[in-house]
DOPAVO-302125 format. One record per residue (C-alpha): residue number from 1; residue in three letters; z, x, y. Coordinates in nm, 2 decimals. Layout:
# residues N
+-----+-----+--------+--------+--------+
|   k |   r |     zz |     xx |     yy |
+-----+-----+--------+--------+--------+
| NUM | ALA |      Z |      X |      Y |
...
+-----+-----+--------+--------+--------+
//
This chain:
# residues 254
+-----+-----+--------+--------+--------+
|   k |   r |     zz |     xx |     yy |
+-----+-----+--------+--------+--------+
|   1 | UNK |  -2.56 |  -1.34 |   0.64 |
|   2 | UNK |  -2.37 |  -1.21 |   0.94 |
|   3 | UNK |  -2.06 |  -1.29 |   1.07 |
|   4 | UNK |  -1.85 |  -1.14 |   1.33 |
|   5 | UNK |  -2.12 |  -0.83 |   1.35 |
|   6 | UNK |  -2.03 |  -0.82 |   0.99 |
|   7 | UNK |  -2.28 |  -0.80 |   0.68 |
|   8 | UNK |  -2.12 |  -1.01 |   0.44 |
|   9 | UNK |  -2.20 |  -1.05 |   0.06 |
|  10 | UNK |  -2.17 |  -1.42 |  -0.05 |
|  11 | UNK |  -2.28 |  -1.71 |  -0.26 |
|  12 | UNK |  -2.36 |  -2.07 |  -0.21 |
|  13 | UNK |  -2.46 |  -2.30 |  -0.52 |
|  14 | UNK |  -2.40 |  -2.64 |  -0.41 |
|  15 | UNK |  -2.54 |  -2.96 |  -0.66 |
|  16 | UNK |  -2.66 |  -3.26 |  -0.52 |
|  17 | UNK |  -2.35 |  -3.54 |  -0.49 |
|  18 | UNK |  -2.12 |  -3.31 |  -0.64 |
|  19 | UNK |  -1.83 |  -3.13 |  -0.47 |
|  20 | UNK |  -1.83 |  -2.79 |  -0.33 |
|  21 | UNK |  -1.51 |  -2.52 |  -0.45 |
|  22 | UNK |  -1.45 |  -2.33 |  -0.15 |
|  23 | UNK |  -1.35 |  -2.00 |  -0.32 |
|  24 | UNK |  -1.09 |  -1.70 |  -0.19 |
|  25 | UNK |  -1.05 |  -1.44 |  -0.34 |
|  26 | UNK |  -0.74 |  -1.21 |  -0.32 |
|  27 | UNK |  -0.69 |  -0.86 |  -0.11 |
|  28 | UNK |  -0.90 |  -0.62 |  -0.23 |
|  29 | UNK |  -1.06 |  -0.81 |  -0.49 |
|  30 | UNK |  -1.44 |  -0.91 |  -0.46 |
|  31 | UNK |  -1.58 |  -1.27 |  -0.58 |
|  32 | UNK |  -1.76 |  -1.13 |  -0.84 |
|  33 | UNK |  -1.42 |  -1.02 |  -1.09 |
|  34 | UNK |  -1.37 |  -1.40 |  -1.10 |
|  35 | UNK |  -1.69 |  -1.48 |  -1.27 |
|  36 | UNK |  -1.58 |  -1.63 |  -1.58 |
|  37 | UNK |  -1.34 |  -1.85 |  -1.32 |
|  38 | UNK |  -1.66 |  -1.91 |  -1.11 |
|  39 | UNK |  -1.87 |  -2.01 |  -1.43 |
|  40 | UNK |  -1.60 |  -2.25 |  -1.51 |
|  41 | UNK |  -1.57 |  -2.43 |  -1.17 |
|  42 | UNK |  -1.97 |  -2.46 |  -1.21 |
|  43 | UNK |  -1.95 |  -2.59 |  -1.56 |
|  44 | UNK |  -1.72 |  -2.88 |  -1.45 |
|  45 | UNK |  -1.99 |  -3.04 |  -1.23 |
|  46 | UNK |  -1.89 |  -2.84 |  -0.88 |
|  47 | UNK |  -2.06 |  -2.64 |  -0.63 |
|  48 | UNK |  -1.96 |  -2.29 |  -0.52 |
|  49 | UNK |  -1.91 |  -2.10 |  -0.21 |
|  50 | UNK |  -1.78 |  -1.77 |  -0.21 |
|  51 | UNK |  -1.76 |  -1.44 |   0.06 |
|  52 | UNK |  -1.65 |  -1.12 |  -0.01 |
|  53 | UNK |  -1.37 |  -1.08 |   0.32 |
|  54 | UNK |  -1.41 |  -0.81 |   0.56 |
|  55 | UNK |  -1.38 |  -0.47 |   0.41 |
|  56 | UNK |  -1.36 |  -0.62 |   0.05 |
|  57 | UNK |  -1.64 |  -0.57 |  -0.22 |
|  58 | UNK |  -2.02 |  -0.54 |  -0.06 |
|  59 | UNK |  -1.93 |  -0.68 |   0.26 |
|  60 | UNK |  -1.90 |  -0.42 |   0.54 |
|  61 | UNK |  -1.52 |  -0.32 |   0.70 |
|  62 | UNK |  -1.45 |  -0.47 |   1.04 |
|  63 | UNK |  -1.39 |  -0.17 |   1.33 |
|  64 | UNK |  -1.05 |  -0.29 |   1.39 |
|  65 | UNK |  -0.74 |  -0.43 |   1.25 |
|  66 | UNK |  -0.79 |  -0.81 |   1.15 |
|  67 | UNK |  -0.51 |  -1.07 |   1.20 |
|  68 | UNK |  -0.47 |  -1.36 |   0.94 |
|  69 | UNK |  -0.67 |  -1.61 |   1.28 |
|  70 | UNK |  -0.94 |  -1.35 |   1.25 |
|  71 | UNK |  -0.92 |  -1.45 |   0.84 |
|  72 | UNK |  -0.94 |  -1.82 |   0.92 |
|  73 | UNK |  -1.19 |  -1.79 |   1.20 |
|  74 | UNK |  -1.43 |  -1.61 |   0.94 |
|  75 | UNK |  -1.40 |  -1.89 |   0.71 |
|  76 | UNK |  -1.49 |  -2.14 |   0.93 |
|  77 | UNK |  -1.79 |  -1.96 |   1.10 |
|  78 | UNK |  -1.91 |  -1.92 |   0.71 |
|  79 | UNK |  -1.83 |  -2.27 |   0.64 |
|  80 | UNK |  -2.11 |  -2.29 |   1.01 |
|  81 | UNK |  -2.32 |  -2.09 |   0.85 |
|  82 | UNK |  -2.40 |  -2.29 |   0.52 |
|  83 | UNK |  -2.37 |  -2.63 |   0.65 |
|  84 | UNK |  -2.02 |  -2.68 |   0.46 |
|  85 | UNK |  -1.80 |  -2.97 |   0.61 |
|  86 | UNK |  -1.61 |  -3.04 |   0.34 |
|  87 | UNK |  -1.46 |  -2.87 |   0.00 |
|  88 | UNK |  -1.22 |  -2.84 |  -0.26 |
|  89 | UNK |  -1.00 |  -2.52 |  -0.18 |
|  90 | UNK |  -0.97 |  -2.26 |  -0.46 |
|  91 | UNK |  -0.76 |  -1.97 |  -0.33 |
|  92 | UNK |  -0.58 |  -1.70 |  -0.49 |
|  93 | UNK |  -0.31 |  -1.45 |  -0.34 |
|  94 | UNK |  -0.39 |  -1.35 |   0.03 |
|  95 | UNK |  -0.66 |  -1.64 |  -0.05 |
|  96 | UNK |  -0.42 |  -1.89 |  -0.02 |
|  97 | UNK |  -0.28 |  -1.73 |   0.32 |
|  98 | UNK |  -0.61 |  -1.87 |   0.42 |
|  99 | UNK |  -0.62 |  -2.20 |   0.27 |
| 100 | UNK |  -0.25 |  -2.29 |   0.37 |
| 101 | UNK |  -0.37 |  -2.22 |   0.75 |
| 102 | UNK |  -0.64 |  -2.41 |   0.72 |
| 103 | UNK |  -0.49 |  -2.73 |   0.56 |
| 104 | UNK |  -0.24 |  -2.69 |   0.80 |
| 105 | UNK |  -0.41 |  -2.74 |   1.10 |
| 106 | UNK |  -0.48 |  -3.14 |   1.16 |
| 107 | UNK |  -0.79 |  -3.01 |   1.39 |
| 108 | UNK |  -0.96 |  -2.84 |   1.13 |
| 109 | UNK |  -1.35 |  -2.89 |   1.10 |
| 110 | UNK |  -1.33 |  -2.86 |   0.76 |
| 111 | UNK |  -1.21 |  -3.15 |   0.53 |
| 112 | UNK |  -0.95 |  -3.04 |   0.26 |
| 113 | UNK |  -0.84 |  -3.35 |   0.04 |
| 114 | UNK |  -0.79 |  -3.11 |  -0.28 |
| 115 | UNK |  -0.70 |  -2.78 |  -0.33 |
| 116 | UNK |  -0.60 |  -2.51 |  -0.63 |
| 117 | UNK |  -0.32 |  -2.24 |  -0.47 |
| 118 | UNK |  -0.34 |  -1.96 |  -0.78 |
| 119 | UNK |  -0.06 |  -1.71 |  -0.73 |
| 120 | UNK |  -0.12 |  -1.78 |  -0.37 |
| 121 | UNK |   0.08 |  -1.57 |  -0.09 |
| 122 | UNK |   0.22 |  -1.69 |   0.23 |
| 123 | UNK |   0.61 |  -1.78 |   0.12 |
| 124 | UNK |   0.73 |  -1.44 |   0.13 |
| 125 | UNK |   1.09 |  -1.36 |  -0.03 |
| 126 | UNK |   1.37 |  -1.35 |   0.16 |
| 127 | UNK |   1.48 |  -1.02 |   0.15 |
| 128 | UNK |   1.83 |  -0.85 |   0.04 |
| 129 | UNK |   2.06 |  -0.66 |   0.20 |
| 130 | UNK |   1.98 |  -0.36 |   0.04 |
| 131 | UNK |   1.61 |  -0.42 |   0.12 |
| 132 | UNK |   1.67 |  -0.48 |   0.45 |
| 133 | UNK |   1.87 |  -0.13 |   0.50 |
| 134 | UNK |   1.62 |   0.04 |   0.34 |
| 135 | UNK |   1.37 |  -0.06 |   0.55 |
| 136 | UNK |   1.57 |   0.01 |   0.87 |
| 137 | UNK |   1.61 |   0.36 |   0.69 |
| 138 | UNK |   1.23 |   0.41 |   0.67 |
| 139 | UNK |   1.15 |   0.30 |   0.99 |
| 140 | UNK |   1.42 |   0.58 |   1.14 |
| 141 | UNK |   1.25 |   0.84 |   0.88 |
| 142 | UNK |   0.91 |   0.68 |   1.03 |
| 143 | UNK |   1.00 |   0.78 |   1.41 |
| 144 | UNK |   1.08 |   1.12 |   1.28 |
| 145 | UNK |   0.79 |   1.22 |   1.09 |
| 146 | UNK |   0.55 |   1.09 |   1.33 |
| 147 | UNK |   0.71 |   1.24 |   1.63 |
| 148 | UNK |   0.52 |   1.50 |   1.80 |
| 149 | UNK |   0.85 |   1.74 |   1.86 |
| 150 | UNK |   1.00 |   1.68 |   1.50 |
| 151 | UNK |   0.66 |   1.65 |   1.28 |
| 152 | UNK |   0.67 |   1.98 |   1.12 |
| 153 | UNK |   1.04 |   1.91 |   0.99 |
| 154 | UNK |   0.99 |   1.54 |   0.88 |
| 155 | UNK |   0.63 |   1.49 |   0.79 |
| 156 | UNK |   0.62 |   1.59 |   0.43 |
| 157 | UNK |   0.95 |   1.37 |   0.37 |
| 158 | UNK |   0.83 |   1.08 |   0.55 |
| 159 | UNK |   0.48 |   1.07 |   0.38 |
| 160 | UNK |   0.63 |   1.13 |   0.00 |
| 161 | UNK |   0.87 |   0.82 |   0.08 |
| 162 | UNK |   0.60 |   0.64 |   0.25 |
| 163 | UNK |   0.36 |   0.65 |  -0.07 |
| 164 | UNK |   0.65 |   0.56 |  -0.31 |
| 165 | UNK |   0.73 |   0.27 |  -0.07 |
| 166 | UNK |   0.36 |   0.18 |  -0.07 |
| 167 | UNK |   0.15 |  -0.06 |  -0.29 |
| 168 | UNK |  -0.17 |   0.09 |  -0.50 |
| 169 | UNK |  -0.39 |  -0.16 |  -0.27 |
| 170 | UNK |  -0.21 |  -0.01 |   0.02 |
| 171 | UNK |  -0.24 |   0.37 |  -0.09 |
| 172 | UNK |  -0.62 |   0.31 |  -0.15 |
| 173 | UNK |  -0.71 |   0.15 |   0.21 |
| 174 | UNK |  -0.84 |   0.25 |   0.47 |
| 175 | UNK |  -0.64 |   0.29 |   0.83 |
| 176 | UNK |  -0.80 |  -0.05 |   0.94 |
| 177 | UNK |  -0.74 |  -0.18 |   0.64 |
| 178 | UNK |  -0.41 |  -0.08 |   0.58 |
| 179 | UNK |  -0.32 |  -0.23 |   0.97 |
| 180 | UNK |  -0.47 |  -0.52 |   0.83 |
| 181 | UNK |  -0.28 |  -0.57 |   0.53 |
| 182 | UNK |   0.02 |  -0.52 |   0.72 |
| 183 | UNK |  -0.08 |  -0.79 |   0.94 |
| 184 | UNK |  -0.10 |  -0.99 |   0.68 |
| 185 | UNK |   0.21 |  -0.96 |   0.52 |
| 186 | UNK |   0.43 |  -1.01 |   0.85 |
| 187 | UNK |   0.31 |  -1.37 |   0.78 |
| 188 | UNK |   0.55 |  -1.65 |   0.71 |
| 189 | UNK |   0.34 |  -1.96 |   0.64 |
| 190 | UNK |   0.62 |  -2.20 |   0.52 |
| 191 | UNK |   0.69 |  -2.34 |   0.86 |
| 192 | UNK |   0.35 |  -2.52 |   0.86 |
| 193 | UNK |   0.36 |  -2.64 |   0.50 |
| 194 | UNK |   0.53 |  -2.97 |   0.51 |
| 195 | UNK |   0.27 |  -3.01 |   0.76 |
| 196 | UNK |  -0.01 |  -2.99 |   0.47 |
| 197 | UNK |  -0.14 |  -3.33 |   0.33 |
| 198 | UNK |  -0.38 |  -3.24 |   0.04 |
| 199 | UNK |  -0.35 |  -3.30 |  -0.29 |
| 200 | UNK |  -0.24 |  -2.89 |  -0.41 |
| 201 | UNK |  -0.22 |  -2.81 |  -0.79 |
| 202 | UNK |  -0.03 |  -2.46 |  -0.74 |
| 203 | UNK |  -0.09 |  -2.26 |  -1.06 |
| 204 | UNK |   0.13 |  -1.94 |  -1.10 |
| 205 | UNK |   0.14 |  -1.68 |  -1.38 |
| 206 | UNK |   0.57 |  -1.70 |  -1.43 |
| 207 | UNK |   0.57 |  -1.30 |  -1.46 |
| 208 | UNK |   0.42 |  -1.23 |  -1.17 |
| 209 | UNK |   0.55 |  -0.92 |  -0.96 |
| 210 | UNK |   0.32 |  -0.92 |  -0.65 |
| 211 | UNK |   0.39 |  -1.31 |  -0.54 |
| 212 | UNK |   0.65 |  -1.40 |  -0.77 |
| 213 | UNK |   0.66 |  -1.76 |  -0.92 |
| 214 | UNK |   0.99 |  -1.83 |  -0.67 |
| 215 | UNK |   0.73 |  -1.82 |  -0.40 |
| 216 | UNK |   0.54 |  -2.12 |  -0.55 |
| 217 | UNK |   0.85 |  -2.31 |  -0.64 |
| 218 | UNK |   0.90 |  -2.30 |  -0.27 |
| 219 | UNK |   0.56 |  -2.39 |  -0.20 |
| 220 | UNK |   0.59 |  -2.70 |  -0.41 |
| 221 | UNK |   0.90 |  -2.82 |  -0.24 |
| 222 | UNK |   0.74 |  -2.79 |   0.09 |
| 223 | UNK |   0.41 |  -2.93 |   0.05 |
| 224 | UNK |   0.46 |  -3.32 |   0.00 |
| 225 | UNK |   0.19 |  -3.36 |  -0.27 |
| 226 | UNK |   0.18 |  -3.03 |  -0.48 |
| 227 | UNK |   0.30 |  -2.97 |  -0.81 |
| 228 | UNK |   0.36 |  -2.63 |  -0.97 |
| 229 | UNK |   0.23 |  -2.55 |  -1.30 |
| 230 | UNK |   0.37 |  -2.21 |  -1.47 |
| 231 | UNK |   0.15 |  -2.00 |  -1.73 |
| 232 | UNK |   0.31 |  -1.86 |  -2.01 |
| 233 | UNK |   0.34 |  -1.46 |  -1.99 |
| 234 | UNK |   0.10 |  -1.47 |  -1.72 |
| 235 | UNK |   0.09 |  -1.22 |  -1.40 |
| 236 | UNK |  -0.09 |  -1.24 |  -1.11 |
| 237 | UNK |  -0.46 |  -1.32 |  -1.28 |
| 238 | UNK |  -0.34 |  -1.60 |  -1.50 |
| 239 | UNK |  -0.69 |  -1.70 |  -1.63 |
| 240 | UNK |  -0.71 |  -1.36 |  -1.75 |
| 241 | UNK |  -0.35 |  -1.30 |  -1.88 |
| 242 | UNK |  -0.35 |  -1.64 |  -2.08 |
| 243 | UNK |  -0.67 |  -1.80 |  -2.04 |
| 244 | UNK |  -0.60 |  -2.11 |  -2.32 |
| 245 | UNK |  -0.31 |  -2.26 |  -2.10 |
| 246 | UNK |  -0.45 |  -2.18 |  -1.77 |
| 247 | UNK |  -0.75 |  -2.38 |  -1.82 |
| 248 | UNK |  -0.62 |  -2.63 |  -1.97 |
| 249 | UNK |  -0.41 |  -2.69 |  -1.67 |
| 250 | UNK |  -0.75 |  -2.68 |  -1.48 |
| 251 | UNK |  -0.87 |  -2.95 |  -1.72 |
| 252 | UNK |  -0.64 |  -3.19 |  -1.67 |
| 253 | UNK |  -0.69 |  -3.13 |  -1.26 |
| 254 | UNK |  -1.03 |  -3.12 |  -1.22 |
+-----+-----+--------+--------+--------+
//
């Protein structure tokens, strides 16, 4: 299939009178690592739809920096492509950046009346003080080791901060994709939540480090009909980290 010039790797499964789970995955993290999720999902009666995103997994990397409406816009023209006007969300981590946009928007062609936010980003912590003057520290450092006059004093410094600062996903990316990311994580999605009137389950692992479960206790008190559900000793892949609770939180939603 080919969407925005883009050869994308995908699957669609859907069964006669039964639902379709609209699947995303999170950054950097092909459909195919959640197969025993996916096998699940099937098991309980549902369809599946799935794309690896743009310069994730087998599909191919766009040319240029994508923005979180380029995201969205993707779905949808997939959503085109396979004739899917209505599904059950399933989103995990920058997934649910996605799925919060598009239950969000009242004009959306697709129908949303259920969805499953998994450790989902898009109510990113306020930050600290401390935080805040570190990052006004880097972004001095920044000027200076990127300036053509002072590069040969400040490079090296700036670049061995830079990659401490940085995540492993970010450190393994590409320049687009590194633009990208940090597109993505400029994004603030709490605004639009109240305006959000599916039924969400949001399930979050309650050690998670990379969206930690504060983010989906402020999901929960934004979105009217949400509930937040907390796995035991769980990170960011919860189904993986303590698969027993995790799906039997499934069980009772599904």
């Amino acid at each position: 299939m080919i969407i925005h010039n883009l050869n994308v790797n995908y699957i669609f499964e859907p069964i006669a009178n039964a639902p379709t789970v609209l699947f995303l995955h999170g950054w950097g993290a092909p459909f195919e690592i959640y197969k025993p999720l996916l096998d699940y999902i099937r098991a309980k009666g549902y369809g599946i739809a799935a794309f690896d995103c743009p310069g994730v997994g087998k599909t191919q990397e766009p040319l240029s920096p994508l923005t979180l409406d380029d995201y969205v816009s993707f779905t949808l023209e997939f959503c085109r492509n396979i004739g899917l006007d209505s599904a059950v969300l399933f989103a995990h981590s920058n997934g649910g950046r996605i799925a919060l946009r598009l239950m969000s928007d009242k004009d959306c062609p697709l129908s949303v009346t259920r969805a499953v936010l998994m450790d989902a980003a898009g109510a990113p912590s306020p930050k600290t003080f401390r935080q805040k003057a570190s990052l006004r520290l880097y972004k001095c450092l920044r000027v200076l080791g990127t300036a053509p006059l002072l590069r040969s004093l400040f490079s090296e410094l700036y670049e061995t901060v830079r990659d401490k600062r940085s995540s492993a996903d970010y450190r393994a990316a590409s320049p687009v994709m590194k633009k990208t990311m940090s597109n993505l994580l400029s994004v603030d999605l709490t605004p639009v939540m109240p305006a959000i009137d599916a039924d969400v389950l949001l399930v979050w692992g309650e050690n998670d480090t990379a969206t930690p479960l504060s983010e989906g206790k402020k999901m929960e008190s934004l979105i009217k009909n949400s509930g937040l559900a907390p796995i035991a000793g769980a990170g960011h892949y919860p189904y993986i980290d303590n698969p027993r609770q995790f799906y039997a939180v499934l069980d009772a939603y599904l």
